[in-house]
C-alpha positions in Angstrom: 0.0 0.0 0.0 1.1 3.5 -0.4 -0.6 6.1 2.0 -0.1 9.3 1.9 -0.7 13.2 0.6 -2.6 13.7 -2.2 -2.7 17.2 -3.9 -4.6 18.7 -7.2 -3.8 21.1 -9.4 -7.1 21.8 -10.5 -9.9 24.2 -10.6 -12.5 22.5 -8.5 -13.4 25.2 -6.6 -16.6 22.9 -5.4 -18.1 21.3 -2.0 -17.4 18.1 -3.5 -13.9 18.4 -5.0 -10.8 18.2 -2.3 -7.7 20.4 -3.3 -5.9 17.8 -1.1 -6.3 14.7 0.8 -4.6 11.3 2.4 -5.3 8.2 -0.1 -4.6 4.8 0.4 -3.3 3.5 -2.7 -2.7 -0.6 -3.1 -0.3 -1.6 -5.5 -0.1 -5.4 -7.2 2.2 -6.1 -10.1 0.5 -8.5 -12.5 -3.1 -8.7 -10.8 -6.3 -8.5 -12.4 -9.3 -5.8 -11.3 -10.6 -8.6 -9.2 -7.4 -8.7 -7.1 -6.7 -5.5 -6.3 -11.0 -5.3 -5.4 -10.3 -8.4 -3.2 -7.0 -6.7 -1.6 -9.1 -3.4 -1.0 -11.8 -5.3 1.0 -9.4 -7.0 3.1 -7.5 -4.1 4.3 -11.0 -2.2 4.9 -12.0 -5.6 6.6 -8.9 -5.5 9.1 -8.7 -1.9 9.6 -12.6 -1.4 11.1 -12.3 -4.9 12.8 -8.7 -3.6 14.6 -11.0 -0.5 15.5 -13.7 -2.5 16.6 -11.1 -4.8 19.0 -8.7 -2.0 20.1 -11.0 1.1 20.2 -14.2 -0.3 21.2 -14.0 2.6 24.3 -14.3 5.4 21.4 -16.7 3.7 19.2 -19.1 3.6 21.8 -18.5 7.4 22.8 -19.2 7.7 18.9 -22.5 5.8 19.3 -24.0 7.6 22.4 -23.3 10.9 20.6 -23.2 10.9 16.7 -25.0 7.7 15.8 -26.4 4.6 17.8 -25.8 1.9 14.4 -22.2 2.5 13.9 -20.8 -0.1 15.8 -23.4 -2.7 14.5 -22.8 -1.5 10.4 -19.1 -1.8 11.5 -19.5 -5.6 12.7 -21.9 -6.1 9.9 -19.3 -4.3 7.5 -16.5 -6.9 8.2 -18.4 -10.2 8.8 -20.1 -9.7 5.2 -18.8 -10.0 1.6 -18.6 -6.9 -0.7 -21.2 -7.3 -3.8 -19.6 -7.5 -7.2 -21.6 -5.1 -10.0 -20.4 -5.5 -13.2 -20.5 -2.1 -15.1 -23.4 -2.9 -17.6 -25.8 -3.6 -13.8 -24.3 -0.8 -12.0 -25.5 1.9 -15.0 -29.1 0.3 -15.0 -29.1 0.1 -10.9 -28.5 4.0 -11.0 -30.7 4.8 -13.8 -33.4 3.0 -12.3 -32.7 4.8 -8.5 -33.8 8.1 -10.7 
C-alpha cells in the first residue's frame, strides 16, 4: 500500500472536490481488477475490525453521541462479503434509483 498526501492542481473550486487529501493506494504487479478489489476489501476488513477490538471505548463514545448503528454497520461491514456489480448492472441500478 502506499498512504499518503494527495494534492490537485485543479480548478475544483466545489463542496465536493478536495484540493488535497490522504489516499490509500494498493499496489499489485500483475493482478487482475478482481485482485486489487479483493486486496481493498481486506484491508478495509482488518482496519474497522482492529478499530472494533482496540478502540471499542471510542466507538461507543461515537454511538452515544453521533449515531447509535455505527458499531453494529461496523460488525456487519467486516463479517459480510462486498457485492460485485459489473458495469453494464451498475448503469441500469442507478438509472433506475432516478
Amino acid at each position: 500500500y502506499t498512504f499518503g498526501p494527495t494534492f490537485r492542481a485543479e480548478n475544483s473550486n466545489t463542496s465536493r472536490h478536495l484540493a488535497e487529501f490522504w489516499m490509500v493506494e494498493p499496489e499489485v504487479a500483475f493482478a487482475e481488477l478482481d485482485d486489487v478489489a479483493k486486496l481493498a476489501e481486506d484491508m478495509l476488513k482488518y482496519v474497522f475490525k482492529a478499530v472494533l477490538e482496540e478502540r471499542r471505548d471510542d466507538l461507543e463514545f461515537f454511538a452515544q453521541r453521533i449515531d447509535k448503528q455505527a458499531i453494529t454497520r461496523l460488525e456487519q461491514f467486516v463479517s459480510s462479503d462486498f457485492a460485485q456489480v459489473d458495469y453494464t448492472d451498475a448503469i441500469q441500478i442507478l438509472l433506475d434509483s432516478g
